[in-house]
Every structure is written in C-alpha cells, then in structure tokens.
PDB file of N, CA, C and O in Angstrom, chain B, residues numbered from 101:
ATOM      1  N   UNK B 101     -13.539 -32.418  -6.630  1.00  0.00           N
ATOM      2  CA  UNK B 101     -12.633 -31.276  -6.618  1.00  0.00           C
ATOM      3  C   UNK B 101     -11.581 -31.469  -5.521  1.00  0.00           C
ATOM      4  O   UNK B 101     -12.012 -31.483  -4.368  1.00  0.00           O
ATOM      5  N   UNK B 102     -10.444 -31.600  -5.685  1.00  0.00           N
ATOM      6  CA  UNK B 102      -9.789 -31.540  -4.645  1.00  0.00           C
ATOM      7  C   UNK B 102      -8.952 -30.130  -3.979  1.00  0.00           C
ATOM      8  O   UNK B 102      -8.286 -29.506  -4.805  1.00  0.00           O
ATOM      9  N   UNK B 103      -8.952 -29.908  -3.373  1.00  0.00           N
ATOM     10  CA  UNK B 103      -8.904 -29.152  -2.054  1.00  0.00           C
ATOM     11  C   UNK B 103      -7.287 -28.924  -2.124  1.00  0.00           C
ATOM     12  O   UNK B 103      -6.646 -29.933  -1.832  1.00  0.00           O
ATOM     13  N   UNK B 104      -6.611 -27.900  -2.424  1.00  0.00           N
ATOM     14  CA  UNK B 104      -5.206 -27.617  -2.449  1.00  0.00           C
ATOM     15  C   UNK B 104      -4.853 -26.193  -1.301  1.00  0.00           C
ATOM     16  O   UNK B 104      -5.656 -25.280  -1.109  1.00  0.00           O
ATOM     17  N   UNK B 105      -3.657 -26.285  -0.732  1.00  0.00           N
ATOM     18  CA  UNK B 105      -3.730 -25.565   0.343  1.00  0.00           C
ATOM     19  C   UNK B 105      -1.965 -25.187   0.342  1.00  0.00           C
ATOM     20  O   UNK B 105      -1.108 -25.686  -0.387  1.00  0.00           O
ATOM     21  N   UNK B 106      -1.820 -24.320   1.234  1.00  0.00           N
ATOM     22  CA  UNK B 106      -0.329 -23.885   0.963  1.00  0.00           C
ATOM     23  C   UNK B 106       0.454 -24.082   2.152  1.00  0.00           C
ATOM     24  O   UNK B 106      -0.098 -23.228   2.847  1.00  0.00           O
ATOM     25  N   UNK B 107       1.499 -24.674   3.036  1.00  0.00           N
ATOM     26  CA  UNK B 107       2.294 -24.711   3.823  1.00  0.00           C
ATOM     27  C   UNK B 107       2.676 -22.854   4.483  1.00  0.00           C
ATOM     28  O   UNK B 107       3.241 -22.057   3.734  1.00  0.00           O
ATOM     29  N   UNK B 108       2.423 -22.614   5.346  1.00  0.00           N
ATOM     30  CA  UNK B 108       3.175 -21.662   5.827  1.00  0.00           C
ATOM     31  C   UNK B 108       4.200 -21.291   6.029  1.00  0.00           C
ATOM     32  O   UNK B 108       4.560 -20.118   6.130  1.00  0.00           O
ATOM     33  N   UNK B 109       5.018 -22.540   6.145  1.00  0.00           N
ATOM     34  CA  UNK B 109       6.407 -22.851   6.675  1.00  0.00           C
ATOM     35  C   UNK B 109       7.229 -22.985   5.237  1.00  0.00           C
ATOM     36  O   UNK B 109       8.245 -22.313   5.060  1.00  0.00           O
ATOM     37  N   UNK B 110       6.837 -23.696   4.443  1.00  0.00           N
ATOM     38  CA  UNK B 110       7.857 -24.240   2.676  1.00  0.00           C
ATOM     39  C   UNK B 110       7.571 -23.594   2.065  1.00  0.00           C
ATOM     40  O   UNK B 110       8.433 -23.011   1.406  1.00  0.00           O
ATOM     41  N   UNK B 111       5.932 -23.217   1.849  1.00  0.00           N
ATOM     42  CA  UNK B 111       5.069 -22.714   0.902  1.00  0.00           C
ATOM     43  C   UNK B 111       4.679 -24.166  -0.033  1.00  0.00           C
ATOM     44  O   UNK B 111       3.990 -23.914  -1.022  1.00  0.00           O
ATOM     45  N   UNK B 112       4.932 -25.204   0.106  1.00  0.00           N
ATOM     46  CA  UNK B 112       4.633 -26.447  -0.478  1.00  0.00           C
ATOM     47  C   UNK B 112       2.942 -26.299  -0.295  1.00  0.00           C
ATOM     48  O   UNK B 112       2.389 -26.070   0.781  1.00  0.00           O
ATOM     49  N   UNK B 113       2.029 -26.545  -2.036  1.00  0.00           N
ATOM     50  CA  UNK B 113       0.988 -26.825  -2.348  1.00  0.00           C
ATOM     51  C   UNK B 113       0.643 -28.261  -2.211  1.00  0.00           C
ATOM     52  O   UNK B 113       1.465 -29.075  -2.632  1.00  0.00           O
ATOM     53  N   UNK B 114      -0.604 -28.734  -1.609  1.00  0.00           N
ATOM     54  CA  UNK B 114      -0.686 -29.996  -1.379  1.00  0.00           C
ATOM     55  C   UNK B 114      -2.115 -30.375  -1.467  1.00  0.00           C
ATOM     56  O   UNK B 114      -2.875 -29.574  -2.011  1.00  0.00           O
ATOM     57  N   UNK B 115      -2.530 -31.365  -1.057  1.00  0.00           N
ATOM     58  CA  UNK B 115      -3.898 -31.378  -0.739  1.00  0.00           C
ATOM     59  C   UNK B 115      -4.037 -31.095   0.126  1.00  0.00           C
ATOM     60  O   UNK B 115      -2.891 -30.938   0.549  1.00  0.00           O
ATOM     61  N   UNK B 116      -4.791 -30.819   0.998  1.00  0.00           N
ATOM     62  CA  UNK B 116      -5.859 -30.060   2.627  1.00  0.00           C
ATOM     63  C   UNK B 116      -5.215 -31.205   3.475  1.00  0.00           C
ATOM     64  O   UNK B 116      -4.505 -30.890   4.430  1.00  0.00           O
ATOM     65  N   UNK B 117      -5.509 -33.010   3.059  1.00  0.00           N
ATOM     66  CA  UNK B 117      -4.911 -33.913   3.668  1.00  0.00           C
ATOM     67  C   UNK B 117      -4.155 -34.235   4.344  1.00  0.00           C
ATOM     68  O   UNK B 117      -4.146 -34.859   5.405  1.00  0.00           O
ATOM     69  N   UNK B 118      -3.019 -33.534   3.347  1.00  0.00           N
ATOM     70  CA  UNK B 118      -1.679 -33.718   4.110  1.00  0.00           C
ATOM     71  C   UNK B 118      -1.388 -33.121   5.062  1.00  0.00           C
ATOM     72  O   UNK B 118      -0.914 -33.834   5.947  1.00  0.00           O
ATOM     73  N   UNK B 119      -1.494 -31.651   5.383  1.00  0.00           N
ATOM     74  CA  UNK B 119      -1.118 -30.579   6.466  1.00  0.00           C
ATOM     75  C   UNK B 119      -1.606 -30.840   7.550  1.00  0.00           C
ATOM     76  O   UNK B 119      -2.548 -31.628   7.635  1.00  0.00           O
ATOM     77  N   UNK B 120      -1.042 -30.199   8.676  1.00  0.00           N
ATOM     78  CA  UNK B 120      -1.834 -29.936  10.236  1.00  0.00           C
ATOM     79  C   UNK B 120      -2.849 -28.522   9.802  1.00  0.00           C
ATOM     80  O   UNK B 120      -2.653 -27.525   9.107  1.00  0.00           O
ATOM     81  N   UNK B 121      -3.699 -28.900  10.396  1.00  0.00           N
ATOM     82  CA  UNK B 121      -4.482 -27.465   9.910  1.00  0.00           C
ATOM     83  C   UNK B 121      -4.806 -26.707  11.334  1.00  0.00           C
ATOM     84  O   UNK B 121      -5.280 -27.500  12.148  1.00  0.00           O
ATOM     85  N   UNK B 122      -4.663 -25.339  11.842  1.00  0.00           N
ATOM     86  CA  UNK B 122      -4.433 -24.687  12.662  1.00  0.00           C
ATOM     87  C   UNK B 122      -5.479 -23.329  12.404  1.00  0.00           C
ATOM     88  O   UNK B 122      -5.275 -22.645  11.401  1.00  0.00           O
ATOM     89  N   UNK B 123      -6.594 -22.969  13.334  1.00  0.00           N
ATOM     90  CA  UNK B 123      -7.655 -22.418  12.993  1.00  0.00           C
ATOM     91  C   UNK B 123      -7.752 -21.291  14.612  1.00  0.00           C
ATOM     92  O   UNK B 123      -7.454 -21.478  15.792  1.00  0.00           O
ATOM     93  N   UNK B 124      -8.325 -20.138  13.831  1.00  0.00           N
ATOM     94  CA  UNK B 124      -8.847 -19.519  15.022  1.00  0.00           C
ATOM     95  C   UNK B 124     -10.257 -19.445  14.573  1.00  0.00           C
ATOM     96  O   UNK B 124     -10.566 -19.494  13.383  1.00  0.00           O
ATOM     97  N   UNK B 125     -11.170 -19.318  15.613  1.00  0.00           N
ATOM     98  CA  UNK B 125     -12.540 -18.875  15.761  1.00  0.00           C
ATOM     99  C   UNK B 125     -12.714 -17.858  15.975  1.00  0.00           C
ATOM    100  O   UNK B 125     -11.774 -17.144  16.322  1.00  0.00           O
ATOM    101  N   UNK B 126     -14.371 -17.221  15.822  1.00  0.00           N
ATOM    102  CA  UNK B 126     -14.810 -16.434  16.034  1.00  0.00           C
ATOM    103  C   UNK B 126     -14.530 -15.391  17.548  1.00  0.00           C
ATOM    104  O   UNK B 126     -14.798 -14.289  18.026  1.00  0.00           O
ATOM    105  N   UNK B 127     -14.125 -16.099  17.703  1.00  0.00           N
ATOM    106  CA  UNK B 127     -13.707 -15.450  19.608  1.00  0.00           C
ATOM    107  C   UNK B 127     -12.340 -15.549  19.938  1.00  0.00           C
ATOM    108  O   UNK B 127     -11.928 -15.473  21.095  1.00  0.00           O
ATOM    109  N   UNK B 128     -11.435 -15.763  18.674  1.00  0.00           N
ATOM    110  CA  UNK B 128      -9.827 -15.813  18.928  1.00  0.00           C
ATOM    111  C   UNK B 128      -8.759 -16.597  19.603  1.00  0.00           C
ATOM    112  O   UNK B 128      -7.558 -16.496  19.852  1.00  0.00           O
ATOM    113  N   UNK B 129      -9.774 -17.448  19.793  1.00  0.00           N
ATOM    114  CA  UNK B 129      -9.236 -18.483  20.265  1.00  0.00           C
ATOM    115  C   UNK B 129      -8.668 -19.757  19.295  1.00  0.00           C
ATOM    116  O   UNK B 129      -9.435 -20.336  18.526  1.00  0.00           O
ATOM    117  N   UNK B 130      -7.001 -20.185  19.443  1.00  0.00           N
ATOM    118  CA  UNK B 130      -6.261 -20.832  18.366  1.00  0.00           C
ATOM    119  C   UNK B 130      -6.233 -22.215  19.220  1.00  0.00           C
ATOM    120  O   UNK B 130      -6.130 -22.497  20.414  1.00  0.00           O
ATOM    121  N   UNK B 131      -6.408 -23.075  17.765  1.00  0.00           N
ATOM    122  CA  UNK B 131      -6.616 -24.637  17.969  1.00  0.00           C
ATOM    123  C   UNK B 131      -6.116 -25.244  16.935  1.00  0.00           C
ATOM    124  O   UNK B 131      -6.050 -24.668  15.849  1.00  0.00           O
ATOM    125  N   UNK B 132      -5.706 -26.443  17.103  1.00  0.00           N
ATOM    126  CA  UNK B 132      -5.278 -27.651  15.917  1.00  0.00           C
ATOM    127  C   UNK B 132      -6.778 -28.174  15.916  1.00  0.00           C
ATOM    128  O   UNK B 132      -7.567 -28.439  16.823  1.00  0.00           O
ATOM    129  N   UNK B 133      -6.870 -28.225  14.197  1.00  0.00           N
ATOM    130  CA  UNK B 133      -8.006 -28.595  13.958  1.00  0.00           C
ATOM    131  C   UNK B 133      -7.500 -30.315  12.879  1.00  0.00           C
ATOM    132  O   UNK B 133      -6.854 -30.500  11.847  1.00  0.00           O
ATOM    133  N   UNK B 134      -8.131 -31.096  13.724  1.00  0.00           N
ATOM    134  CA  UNK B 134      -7.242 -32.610  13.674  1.00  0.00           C
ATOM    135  C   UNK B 134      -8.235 -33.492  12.243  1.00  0.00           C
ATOM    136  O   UNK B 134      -7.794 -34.312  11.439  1.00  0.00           O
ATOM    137  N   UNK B 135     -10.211 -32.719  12.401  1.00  0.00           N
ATOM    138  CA  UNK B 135     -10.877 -33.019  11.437  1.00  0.00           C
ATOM    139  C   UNK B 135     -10.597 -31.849   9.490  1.00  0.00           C
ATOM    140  O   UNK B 135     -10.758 -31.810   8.270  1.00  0.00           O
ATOM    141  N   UNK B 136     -10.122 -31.221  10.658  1.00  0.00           N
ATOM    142  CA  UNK B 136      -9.786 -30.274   9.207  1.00  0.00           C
ATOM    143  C   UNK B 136     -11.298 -29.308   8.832  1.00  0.00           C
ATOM    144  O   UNK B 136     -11.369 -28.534   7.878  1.00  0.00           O
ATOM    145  N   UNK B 137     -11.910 -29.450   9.366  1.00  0.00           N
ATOM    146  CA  UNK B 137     -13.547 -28.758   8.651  1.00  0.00           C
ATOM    147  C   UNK B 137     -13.923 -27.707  10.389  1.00  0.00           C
ATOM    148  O   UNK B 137     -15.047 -27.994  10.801  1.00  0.00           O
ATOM    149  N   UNK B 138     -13.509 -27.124  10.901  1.00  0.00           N
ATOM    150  CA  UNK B 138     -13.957 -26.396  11.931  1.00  0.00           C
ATOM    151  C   UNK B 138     -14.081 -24.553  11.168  1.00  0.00           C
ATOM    152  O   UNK B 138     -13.466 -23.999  10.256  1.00  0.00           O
ATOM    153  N   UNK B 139     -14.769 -24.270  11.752  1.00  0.00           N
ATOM    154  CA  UNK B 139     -14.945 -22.998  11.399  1.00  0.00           C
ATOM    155  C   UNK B 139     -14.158 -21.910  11.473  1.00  0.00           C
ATOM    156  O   UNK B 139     -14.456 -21.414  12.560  1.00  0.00           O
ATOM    157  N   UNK B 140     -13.213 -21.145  10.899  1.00  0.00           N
ATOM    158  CA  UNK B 140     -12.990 -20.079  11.137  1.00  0.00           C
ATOM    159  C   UNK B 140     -11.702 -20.020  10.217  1.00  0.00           C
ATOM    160  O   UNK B 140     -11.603 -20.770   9.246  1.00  0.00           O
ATOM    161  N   UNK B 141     -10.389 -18.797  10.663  1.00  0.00           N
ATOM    162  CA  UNK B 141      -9.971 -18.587   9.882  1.00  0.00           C
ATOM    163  C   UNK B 141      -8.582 -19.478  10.035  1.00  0.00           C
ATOM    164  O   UNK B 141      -7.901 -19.407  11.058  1.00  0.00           O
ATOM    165  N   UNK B 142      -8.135 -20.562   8.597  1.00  0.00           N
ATOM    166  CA  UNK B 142      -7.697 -21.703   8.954  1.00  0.00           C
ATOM    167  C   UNK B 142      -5.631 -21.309   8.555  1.00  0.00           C
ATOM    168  O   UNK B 142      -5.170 -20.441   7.813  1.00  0.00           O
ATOM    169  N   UNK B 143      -4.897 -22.337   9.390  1.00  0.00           N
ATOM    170  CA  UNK B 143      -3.073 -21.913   8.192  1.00  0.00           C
ATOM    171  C   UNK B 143      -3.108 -23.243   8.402  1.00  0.00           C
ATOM    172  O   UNK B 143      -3.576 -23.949   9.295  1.00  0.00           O
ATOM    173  N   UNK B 144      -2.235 -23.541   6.917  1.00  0.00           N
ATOM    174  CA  UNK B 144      -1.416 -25.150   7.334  1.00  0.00           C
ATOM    175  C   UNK B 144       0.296 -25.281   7.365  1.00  0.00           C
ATOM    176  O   UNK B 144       1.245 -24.594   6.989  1.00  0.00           O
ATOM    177  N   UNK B 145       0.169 -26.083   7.784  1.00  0.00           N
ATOM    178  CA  UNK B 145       1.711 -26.337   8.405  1.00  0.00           C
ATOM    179  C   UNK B 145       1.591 -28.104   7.445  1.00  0.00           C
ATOM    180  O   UNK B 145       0.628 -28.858   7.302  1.00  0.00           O
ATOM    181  N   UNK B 146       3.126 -28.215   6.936  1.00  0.00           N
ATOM    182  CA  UNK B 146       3.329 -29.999   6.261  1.00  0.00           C
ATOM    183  C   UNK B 146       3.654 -30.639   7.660  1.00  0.00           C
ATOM    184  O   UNK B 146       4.173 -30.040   8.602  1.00  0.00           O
ATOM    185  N   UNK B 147       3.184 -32.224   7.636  1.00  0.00           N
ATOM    186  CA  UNK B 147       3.415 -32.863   8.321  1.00  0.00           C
ATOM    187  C   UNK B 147       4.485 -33.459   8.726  1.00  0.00           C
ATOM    188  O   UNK B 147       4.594 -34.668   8.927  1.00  0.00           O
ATOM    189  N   UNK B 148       5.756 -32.197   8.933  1.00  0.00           N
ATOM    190  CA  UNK B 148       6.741 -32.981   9.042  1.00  0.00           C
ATOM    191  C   UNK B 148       7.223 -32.345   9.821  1.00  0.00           C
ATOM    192  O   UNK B 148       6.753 -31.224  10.012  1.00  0.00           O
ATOM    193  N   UNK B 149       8.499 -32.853  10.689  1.00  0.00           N
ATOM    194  CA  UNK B 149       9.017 -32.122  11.609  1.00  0.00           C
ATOM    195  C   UNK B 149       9.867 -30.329  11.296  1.00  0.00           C
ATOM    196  O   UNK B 149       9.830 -29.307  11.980  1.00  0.00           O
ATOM    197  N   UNK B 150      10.523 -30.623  10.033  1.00  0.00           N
ATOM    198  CA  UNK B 150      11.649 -29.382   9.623  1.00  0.00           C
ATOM    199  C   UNK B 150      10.591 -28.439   9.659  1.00  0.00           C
ATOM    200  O   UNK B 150      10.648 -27.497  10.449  1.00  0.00           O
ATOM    201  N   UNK B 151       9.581 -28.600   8.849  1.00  0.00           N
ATOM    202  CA  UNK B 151       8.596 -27.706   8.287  1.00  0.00           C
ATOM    203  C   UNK B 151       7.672 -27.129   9.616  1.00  0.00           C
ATOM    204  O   UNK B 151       6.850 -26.282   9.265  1.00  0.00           O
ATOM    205  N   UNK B 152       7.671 -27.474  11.215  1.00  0.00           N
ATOM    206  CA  UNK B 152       6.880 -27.130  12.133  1.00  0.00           C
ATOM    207  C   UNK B 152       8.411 -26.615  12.469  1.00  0.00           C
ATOM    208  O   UNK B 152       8.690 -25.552  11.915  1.00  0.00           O
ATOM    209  N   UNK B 153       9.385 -27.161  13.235  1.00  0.00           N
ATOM    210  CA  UNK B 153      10.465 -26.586  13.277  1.00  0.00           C
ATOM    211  C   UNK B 153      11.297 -24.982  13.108  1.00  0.00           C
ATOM    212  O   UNK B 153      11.995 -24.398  13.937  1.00  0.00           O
ATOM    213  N   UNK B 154      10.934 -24.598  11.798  1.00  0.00           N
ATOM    214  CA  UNK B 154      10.777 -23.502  10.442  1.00  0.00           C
ATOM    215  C   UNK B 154       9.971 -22.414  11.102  1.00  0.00           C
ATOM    216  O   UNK B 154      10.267 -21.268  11.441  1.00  0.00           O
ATOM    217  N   UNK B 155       8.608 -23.279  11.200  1.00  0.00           N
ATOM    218  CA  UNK B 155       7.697 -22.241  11.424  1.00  0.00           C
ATOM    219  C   UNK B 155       7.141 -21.912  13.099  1.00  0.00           C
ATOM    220  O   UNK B 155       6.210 -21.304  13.628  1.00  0.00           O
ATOM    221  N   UNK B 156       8.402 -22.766  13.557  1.00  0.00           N
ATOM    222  CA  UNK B 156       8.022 -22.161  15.065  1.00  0.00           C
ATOM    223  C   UNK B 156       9.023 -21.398  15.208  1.00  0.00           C
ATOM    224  O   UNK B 156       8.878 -20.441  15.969  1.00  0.00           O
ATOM    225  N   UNK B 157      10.390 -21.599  14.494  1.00  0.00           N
ATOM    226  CA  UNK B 157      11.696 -20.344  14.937  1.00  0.00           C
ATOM    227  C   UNK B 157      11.460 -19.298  14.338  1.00  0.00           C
ATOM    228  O   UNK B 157      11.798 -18.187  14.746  1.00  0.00           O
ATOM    229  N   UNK B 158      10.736 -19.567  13.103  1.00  0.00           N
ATOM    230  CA  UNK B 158      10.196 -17.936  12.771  1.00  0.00           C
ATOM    231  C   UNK B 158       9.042 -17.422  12.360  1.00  0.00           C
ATOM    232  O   UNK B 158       8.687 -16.777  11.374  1.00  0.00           O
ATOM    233  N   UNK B 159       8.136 -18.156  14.045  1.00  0.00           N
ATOM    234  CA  UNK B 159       6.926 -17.280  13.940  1.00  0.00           C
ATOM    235  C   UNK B 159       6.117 -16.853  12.836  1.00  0.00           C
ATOM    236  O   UNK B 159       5.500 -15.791  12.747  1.00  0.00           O
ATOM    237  N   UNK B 160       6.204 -18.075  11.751  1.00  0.00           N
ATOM    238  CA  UNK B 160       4.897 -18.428  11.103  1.00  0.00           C
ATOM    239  C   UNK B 160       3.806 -18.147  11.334  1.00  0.00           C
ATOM    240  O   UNK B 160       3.193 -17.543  10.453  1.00  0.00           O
ATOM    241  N   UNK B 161       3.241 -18.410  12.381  1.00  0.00           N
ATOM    242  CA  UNK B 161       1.729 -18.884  13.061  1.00  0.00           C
ATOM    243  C   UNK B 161       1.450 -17.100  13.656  1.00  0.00           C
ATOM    244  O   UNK B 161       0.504 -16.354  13.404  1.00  0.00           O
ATOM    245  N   UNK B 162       2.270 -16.937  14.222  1.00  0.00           N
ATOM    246  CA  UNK B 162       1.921 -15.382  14.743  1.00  0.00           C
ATOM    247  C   UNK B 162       1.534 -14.997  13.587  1.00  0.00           C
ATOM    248  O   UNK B 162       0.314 -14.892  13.460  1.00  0.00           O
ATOM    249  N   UNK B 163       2.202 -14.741  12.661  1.00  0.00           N
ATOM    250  CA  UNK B 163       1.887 -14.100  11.251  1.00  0.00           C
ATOM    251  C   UNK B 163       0.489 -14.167  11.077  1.00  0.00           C
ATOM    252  O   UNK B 163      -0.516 -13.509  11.345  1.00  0.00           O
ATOM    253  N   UNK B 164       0.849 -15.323  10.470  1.00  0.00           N
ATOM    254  CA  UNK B 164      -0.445 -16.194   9.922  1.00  0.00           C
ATOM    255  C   UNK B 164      -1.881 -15.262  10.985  1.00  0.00           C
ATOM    256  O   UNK B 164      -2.831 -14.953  10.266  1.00  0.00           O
ATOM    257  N   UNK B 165      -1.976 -15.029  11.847  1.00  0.00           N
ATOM    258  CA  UNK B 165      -2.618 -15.112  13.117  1.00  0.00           C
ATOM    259  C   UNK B 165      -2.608 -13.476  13.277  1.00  0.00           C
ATOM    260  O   UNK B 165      -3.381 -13.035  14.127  1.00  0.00           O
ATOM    261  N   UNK B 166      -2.210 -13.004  12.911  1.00  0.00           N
ATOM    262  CA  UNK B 166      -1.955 -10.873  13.640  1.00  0.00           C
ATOM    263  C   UNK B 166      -3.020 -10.903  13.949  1.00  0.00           C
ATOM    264  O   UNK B 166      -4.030 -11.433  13.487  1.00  0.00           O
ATOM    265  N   UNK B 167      -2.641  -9.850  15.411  1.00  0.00           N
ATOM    266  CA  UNK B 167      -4.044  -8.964  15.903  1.00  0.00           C
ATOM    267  C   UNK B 167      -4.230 -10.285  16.689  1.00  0.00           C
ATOM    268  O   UNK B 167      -5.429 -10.338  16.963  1.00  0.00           O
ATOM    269  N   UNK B 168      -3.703 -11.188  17.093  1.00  0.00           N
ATOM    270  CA  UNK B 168      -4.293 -12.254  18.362  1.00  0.00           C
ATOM    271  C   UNK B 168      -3.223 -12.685  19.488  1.00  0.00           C
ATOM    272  O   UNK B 168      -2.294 -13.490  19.423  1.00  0.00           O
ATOM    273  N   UNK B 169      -3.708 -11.815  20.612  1.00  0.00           N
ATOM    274  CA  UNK B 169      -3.215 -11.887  22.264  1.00  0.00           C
ATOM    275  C   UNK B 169      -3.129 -13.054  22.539  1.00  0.00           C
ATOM    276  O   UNK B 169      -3.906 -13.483  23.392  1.00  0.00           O
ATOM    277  N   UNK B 170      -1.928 -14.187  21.766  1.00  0.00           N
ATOM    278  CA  UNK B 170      -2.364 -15.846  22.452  1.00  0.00           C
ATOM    279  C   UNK B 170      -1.098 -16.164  23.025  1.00  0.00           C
ATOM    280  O   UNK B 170      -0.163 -15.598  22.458  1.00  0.00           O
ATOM    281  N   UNK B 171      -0.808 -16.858  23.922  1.00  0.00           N
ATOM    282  CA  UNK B 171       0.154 -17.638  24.383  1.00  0.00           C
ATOM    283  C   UNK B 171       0.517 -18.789  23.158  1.00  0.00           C
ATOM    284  O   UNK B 171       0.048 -19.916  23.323  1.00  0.00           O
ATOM    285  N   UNK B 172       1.407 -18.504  21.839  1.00  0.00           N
ATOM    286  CA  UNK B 172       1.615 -19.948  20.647  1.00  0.00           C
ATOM    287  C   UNK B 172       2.136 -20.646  21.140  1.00  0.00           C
ATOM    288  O   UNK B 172       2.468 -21.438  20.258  1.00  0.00           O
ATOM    289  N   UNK B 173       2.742 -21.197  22.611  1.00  0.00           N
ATOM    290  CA  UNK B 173       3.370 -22.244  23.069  1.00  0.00           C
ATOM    291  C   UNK B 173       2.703 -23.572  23.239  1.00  0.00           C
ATOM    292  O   UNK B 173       3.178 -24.658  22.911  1.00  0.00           O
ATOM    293  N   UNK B 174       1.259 -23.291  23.927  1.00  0.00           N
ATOM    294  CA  UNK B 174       0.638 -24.210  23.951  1.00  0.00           C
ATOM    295  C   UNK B 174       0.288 -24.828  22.817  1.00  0.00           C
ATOM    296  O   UNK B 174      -0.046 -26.012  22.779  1.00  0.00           O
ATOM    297  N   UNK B 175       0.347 -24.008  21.746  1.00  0.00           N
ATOM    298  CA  UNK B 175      -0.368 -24.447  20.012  1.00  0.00           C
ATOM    299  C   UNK B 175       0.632 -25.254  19.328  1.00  0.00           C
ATOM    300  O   UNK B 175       0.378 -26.139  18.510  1.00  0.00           O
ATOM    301  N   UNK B 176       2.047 -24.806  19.807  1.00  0.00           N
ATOM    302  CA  UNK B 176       3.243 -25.617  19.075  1.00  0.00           C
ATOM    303  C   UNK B 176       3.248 -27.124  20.066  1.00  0.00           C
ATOM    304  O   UNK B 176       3.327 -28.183  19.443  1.00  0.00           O
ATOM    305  N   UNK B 177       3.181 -27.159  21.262  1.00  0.00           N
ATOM    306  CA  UNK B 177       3.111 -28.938  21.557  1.00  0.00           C
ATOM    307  C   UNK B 177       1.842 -29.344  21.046  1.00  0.00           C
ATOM    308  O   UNK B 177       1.596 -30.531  20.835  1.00  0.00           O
ATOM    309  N   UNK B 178       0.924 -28.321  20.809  1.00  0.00           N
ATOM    310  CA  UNK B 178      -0.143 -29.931  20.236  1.00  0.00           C
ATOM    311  C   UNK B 178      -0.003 -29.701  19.258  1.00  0.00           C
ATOM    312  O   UNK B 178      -1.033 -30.058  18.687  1.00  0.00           O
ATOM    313  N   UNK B 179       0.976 -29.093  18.242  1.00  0.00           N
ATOM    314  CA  UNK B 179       0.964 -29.564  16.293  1.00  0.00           C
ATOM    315  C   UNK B 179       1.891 -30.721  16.925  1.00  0.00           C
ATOM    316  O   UNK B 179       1.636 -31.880  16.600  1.00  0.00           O
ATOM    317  N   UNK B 180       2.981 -30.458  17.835  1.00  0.00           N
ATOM    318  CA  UNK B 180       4.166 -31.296  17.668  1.00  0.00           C
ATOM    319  C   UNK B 180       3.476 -32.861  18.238  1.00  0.00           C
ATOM    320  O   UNK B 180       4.002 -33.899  17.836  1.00  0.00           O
ATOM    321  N   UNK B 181       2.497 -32.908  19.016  1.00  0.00           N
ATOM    322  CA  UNK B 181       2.017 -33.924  19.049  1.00  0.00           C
ATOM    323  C   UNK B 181       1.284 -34.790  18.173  1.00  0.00           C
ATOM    324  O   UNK B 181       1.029 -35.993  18.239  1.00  0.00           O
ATOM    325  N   UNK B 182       0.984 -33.836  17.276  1.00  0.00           N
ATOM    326  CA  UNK B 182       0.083 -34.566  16.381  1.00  0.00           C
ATOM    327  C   UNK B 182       1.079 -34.815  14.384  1.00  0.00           C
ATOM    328  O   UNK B 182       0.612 -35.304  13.356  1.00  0.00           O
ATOM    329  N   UNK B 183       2.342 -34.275  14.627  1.00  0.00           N
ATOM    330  CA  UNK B 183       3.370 -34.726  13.558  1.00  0.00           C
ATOM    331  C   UNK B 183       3.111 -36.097  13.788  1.00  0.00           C
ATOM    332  O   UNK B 183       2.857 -36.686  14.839  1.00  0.00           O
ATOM    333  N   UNK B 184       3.260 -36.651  12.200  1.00  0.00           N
ATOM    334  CA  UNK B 184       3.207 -38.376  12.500  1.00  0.00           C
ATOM    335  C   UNK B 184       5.015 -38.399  11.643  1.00  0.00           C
ATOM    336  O   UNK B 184       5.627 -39.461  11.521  1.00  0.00           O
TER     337      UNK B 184
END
C-alpha cells in the first residue's frame, strides 16, 4: 500500500517519501521527523526550497499546528537544513 500525503505549502499529493515530515507529540513539543514514523500529530512540507519558502511566509506550520505556544523559528532552520 503506498502511503500518500499532502504538501501544506502546494497541496501536491505524493508519497510520505518525498516530504519533510514535521510532527508534534504528546507534550507539544514540534520536531522534524527525518525517519518519518514518530508518534504524534504529523504535516508535510515538498522537498524543495519554494515550497518551505511558501510555507514559512505564510505560516503554514502555525496552522497546521493551532493551539501550540512554540517558537517556529527554530523548526524552519532544521526543515531548511534538511531540504536536499
């Protein structure tokens, strides 16, 4: 079965594969999840620069995310680190 997932940023359907996958846990705390299989509630972003770009000028990830007190600065250098 393969595993299809939606861009936050394009709305581009893909496989799970392709995206950065970006997860909070049980305790609200937001992470790049680099294996893709961590627990909690997951958004993806495409692996490309426009598409993180997109969704950092307009606060994608907050969205994605309501109801969580986080600093997203730290969360946007490690997607941007991990764009190939």
């Amino acid at each position: 079965m393969i595993n299809i997932r939606k861009c936050i940023s394009c709305g581009l359907r893909a496989e799970k594969n392709s995206f950065i996958r970006v997860y909070k846990n049980l305790k609200k705390n937001i992470f790049v999840d680099c294996e893709k299989n961590k627990d909690g509630r997951g958004a993806y972003i495409c692996n490309n620069i426009n598409c993180f770009k997109n969704a950092k000028k307009k606060k994608k990830l907050e969205r994605a995310f309501k109801n969580t007190k986080i600093n997203f600065s730290e969360v946007y250098l490690e997607i941007e680190k991990n764009i190939k």
